[in-house]
DSSP file (Angstrom, degrees, kcal/mol; ACC not computed):
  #  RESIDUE AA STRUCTURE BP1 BP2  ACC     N-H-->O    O-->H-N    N-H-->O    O-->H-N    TCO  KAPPA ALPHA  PHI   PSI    X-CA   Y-CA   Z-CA
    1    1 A X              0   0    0      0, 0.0     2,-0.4     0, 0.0     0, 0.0   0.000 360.0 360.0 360.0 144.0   -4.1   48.4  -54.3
    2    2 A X        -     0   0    0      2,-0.0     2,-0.2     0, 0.0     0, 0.0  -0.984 360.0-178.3-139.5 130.7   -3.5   52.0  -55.1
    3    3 A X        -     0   0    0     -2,-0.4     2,-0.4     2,-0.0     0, 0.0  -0.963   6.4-177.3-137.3-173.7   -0.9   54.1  -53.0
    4    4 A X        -     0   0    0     -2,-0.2    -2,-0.0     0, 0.0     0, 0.0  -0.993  34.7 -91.6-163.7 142.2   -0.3   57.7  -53.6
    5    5 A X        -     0   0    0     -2,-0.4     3,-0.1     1,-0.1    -2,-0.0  -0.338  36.5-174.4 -53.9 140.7    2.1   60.6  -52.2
    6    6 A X        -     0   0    0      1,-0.6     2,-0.3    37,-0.1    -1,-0.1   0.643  51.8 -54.0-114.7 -11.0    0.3   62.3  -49.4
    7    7 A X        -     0   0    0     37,-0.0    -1,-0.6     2,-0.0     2,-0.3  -0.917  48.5 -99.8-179.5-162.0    2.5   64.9  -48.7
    8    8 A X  E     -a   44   0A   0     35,-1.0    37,-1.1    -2,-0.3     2,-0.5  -0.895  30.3-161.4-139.3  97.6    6.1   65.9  -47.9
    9    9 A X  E     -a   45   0A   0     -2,-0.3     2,-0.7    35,-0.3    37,-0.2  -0.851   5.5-160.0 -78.6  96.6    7.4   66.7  -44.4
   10   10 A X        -     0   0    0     35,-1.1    37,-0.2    -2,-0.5    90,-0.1  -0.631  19.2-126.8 -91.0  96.1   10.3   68.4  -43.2
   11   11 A X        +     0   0    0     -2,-0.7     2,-0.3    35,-0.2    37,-0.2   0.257  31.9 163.6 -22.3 144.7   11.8   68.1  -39.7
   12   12 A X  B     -b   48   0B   0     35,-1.1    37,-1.8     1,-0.1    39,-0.2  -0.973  39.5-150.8-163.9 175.1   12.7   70.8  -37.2
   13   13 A X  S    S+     0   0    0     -2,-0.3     2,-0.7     1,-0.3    -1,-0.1   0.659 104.5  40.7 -97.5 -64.7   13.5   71.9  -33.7
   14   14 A X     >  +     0   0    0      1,-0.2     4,-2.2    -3,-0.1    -1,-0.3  -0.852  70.0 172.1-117.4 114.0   12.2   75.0  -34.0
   15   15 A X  H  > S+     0   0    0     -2,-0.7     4,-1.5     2,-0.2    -1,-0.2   0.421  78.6  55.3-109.2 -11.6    8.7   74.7  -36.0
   16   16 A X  H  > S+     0   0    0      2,-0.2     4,-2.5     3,-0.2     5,-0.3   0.935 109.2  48.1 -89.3 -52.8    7.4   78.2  -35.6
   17   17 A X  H  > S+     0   0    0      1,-0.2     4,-1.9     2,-0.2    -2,-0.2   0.904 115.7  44.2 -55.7 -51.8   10.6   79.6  -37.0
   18   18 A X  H  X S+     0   0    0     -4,-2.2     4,-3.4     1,-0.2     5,-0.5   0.830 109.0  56.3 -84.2  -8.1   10.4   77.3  -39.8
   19   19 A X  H  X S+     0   0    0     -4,-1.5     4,-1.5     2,-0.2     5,-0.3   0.933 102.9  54.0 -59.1 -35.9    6.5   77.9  -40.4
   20   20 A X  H  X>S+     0   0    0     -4,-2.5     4,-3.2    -5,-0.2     5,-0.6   0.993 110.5  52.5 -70.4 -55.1    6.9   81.5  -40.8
   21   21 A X  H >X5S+     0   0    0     -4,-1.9     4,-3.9    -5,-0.3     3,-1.2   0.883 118.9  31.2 -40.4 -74.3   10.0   80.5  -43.9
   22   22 A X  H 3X5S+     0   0    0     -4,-3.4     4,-0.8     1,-0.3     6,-0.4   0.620 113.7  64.1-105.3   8.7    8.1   78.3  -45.9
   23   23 A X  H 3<>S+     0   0    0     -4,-1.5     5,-0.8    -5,-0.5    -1,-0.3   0.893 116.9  25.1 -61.0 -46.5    5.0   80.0  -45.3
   24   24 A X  H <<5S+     0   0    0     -4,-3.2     3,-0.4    -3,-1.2    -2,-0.2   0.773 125.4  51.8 -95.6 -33.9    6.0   83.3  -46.9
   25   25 A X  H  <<S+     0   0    0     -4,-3.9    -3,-0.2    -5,-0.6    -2,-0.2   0.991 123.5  26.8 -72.4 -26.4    8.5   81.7  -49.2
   26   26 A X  T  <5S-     0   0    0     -4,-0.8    -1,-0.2    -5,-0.4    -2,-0.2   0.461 105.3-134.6-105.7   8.8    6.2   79.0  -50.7
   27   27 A X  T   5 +     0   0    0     -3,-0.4     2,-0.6     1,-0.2    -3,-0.2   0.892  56.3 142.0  43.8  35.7    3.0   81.7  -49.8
   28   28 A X      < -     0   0    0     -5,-0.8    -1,-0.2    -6,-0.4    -2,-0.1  -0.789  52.3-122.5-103.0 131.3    0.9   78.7  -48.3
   29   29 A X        -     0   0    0     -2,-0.6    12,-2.5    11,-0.1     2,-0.6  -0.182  29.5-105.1 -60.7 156.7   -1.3   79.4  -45.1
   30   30 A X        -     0   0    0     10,-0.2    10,-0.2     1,-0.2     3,-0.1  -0.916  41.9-179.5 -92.0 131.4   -0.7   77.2  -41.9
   31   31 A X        +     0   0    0     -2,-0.6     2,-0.3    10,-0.3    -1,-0.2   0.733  64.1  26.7 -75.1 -45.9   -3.8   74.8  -42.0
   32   32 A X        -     0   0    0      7,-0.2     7,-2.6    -3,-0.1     2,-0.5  -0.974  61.7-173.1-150.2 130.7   -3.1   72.9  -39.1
   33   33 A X  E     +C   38   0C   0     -2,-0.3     2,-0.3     5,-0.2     5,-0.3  -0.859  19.4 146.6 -99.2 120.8   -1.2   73.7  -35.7
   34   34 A X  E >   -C   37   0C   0      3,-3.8     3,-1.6    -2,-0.5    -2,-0.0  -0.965  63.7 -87.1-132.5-179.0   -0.4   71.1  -32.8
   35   35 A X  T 3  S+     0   0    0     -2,-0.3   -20,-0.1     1,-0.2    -1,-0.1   0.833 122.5  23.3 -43.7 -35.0    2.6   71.1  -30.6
   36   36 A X  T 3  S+     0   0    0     11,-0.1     2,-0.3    12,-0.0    12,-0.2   0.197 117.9  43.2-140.1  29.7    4.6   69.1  -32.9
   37   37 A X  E <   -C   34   0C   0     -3,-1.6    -3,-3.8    10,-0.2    10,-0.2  -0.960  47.8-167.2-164.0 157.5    3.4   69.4  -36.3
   38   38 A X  E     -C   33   0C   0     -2,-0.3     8,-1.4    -5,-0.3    -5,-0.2  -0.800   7.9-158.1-159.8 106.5    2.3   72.0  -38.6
   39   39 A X        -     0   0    0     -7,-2.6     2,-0.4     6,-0.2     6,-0.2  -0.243   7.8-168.1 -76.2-178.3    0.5   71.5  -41.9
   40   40 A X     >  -     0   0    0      1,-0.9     4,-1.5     4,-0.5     3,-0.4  -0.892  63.5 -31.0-148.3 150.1    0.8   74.5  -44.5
   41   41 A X  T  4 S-     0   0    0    -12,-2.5    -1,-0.9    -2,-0.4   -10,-0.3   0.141 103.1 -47.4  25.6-154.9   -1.6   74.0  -47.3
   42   42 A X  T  4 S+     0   0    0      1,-0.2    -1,-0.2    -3,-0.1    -3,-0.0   0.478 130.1  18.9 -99.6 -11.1   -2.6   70.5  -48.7
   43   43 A X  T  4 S+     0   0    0     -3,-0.4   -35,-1.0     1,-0.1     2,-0.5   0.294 101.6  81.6-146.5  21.8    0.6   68.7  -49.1
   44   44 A X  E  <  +a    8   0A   0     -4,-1.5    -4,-0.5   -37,-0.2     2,-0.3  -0.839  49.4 161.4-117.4 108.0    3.6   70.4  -46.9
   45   45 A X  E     -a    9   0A   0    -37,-1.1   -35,-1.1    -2,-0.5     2,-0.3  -0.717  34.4-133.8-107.5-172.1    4.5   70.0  -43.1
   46   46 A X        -     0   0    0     -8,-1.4     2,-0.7    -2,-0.3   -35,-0.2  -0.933  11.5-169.2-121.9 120.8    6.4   70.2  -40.9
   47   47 A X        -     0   0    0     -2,-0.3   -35,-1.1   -10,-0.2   -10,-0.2  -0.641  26.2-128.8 -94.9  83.0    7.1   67.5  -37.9
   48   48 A X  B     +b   12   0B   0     -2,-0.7   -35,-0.2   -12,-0.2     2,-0.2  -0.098  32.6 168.7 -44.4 156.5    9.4   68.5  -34.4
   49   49 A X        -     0   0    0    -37,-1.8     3,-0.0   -38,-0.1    -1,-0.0  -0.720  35.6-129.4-142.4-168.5   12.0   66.4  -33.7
   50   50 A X  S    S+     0   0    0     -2,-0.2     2,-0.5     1,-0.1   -37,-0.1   0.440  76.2  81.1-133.8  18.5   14.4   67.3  -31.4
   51   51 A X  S    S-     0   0    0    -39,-0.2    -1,-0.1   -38,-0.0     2,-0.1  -0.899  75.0-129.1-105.9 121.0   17.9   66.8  -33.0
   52   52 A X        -     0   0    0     -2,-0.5     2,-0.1     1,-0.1    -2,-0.1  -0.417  39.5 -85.8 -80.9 173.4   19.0   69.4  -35.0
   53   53 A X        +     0   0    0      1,-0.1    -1,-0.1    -2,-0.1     4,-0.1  -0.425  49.8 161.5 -77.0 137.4   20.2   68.2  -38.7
   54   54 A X        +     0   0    0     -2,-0.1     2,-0.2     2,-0.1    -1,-0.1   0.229  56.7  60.3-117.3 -17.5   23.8   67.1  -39.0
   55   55 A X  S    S-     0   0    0      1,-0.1     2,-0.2     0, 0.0     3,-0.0  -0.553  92.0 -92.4-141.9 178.0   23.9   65.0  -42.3
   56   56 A X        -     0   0    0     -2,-0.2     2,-0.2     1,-0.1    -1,-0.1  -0.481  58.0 -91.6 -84.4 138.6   23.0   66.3  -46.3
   57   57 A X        -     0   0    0     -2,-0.2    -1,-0.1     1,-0.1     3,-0.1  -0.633  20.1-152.8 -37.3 129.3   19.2   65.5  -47.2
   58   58 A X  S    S+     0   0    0     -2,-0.2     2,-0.4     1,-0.1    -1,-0.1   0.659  92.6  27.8 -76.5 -37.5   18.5   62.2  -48.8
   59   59 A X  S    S-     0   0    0     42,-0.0     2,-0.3    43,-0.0    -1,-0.1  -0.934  71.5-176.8-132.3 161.3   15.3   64.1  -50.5
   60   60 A X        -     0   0    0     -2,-0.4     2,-0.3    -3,-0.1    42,-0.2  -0.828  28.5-115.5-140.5 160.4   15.2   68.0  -51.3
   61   61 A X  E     -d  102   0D   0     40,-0.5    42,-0.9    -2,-0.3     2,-0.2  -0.728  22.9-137.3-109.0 152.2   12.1   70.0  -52.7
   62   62 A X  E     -d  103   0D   0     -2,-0.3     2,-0.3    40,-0.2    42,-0.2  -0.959  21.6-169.1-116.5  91.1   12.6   71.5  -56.1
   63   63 A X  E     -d  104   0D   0     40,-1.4    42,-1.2    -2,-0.2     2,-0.4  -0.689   7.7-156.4 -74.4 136.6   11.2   74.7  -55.9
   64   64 A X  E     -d  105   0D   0     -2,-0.3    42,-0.2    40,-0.2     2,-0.2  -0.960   9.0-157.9-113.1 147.1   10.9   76.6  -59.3
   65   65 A X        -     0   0    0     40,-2.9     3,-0.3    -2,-0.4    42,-0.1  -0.693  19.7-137.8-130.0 150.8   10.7   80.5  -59.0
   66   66 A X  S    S+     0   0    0      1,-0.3     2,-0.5    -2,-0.2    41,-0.3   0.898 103.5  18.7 -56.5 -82.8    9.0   82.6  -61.9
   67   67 A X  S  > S-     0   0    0      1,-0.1     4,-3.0    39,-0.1    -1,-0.3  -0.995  71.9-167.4-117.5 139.7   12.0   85.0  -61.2
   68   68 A X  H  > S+     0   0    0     -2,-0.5     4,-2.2    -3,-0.3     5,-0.1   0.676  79.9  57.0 -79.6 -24.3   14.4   83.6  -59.7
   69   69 A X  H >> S+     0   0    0      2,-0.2     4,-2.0     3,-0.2     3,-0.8   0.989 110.1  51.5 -71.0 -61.1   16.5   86.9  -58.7
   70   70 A X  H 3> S+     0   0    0      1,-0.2     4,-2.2     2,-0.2     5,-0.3   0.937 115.5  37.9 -65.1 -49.6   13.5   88.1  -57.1
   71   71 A X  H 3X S+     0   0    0     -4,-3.0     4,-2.3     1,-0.2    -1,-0.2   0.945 110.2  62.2 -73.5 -11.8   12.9   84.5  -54.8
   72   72 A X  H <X S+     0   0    0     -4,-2.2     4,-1.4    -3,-0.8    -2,-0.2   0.965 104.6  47.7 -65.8 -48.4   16.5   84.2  -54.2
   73   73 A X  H  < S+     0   0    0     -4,-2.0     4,-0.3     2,-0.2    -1,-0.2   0.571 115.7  40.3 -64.1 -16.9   16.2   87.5  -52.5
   74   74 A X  H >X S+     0   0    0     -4,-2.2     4,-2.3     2,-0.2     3,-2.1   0.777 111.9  62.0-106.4 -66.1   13.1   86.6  -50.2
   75   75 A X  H 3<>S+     0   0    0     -4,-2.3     5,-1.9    -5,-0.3    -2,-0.2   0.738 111.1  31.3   5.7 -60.6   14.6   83.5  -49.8
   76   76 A X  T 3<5S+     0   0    0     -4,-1.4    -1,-0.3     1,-0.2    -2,-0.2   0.648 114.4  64.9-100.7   4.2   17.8   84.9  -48.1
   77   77 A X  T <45S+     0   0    0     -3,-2.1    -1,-0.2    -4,-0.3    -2,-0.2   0.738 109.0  42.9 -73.5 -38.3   15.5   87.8  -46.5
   78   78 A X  T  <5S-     0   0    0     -4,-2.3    -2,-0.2     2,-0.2    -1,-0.1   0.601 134.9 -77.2-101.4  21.3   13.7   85.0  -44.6
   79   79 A X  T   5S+     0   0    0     -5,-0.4     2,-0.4     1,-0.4    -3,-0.2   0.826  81.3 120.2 124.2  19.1   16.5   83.1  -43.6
   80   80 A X      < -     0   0    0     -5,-1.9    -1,-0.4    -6,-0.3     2,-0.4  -0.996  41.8-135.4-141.8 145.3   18.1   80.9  -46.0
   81   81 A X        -     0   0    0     14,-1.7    14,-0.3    15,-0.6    -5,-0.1  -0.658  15.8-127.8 -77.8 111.0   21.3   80.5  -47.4
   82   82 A X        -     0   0    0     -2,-0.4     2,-0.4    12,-0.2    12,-0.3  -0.410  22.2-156.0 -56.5 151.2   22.5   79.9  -50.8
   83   83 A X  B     -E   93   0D   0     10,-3.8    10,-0.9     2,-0.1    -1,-0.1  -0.987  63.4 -33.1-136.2 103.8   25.1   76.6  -50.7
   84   84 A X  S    S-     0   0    0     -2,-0.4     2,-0.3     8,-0.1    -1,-0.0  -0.171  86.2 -47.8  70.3-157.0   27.2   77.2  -53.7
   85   85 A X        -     0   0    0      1,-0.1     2,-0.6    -3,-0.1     8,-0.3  -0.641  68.1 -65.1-108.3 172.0   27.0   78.7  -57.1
   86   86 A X    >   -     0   0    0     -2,-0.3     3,-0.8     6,-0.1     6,-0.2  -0.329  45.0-136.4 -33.0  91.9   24.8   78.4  -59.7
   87   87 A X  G >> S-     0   0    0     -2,-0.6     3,-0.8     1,-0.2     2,-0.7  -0.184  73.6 -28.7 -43.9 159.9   24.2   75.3  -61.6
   88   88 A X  G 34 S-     0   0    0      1,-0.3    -1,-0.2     2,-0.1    -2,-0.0   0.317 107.5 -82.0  65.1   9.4   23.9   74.8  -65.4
   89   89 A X  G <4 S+     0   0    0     -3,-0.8    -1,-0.3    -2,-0.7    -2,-0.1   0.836 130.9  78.3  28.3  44.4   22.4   78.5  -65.0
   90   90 A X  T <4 S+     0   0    0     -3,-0.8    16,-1.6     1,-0.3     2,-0.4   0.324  89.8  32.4-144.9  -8.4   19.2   76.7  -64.0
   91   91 A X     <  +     0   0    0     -4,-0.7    -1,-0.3    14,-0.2     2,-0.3  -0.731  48.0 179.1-143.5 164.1   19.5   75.4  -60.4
   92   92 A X        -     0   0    0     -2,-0.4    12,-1.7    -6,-0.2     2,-0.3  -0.463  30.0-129.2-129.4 138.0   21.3   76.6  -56.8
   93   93 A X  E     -EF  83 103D   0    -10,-0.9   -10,-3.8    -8,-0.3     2,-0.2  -0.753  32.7-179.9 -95.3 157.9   21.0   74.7  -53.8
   94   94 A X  E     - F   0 102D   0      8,-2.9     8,-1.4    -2,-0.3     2,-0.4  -0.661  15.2-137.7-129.5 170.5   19.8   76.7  -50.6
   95   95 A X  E     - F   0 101D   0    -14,-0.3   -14,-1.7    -2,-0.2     6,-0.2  -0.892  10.2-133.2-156.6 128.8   19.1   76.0  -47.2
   96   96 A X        -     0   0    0      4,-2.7   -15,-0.6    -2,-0.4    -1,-0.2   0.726  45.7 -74.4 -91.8 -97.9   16.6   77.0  -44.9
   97   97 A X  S    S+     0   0    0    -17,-0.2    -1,-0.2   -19,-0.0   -17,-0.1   0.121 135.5  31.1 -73.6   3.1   16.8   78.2  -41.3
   98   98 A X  S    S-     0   0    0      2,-0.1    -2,-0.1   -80,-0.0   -45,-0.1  -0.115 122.4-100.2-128.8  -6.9   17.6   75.0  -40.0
   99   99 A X        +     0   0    0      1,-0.2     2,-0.7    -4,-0.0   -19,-0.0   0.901  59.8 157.0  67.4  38.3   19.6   73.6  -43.1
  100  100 A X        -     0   0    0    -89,-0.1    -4,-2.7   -44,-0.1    -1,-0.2  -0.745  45.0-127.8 -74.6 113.0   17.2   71.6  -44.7
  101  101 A X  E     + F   0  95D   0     -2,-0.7   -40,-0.5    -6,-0.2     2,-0.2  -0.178  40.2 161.1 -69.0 148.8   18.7   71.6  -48.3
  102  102 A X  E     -dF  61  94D   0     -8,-1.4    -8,-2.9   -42,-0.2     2,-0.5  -0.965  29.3-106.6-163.0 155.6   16.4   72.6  -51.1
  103  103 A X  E     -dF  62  93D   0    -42,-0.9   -40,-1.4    -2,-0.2     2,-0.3  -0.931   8.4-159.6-129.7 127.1   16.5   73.9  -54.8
  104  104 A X  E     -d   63   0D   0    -12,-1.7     2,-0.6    -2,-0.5   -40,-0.2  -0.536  24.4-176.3 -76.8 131.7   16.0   76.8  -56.3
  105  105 A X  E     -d   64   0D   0    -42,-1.2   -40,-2.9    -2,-0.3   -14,-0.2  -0.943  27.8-110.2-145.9 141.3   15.3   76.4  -60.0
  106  106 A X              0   0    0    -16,-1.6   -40,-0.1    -2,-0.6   -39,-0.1  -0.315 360.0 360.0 -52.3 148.1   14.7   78.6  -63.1
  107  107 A X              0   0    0    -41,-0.3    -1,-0.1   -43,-0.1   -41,-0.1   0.028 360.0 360.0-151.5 360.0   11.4   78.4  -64.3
C-alpha cells in the first residue's frame, strides 16, 4: 500500500477573492473552476465552505520568498496581514484575506 500527499486545500467563503491572492502571490494559474472549488496549479485549492474561520490553523503553508521584503509587500498589497513580528529574523506569520494563517520565510 502506497499513500501519498495529493495536495493541500484551504477553506473559504469567498473563493474568487481568495483565488485572485494566492494566485498572484504564489504565481500559479487557476486550473480548475467549479462553484465550490478551485484548483491553482498541481497541488493547491481551494474548497467553499460557508463559515467563515474563527479558530488558529491546525496546519499553515510555509511559504519561502527569494526576497522577502519584496513578497511581504505583494503580500499585504493583495490582501494579507502580517500577525506579529519577525521571528528568529527568518519567519513572520501572515494571514490572508480570510485569515487563513500562513508563513512567510527567508529563503
Amino acid at each position: 500500500m502506497s499513500v501519498r500527499l495529493g495536495g493541500v486545500v484551504i477553506d473559504g467563503v469567498d473563493l474568487d477573492r481568495l483565488a485572485r491572492f494566492w494566485s498572484s502571490l504564489l504565481d500559479l494559474p487557476v486550473s480548475r473552476r467549479e462553484d465550490d472549488w478551485v484548483s491553482l496549479g498541481p497541488d493547491l485549492a481551494l474548497q467553499r465552505v460557508t463559515a467563515p474561520k474563527t479558530v488558529k490553523n491546525r496546519v499553515h503553508l510555509d511559504l519561502v520568498a527569494a526576497d522577502f521584503t519584496e513578497a511581504a509587500a505583494l503580500a499585504a498589497r493583495l490582501g494579507a496581514t502580517p500577525v506579529g513580528d519577525i521571528h528568529e529574523d527568518l519567519w513572520q506569520v501572515w494571514q490572508d484575506p480570510e485569515g487563513n494563517e500562513f508563513c512567510l520565510c527567508k529563503s
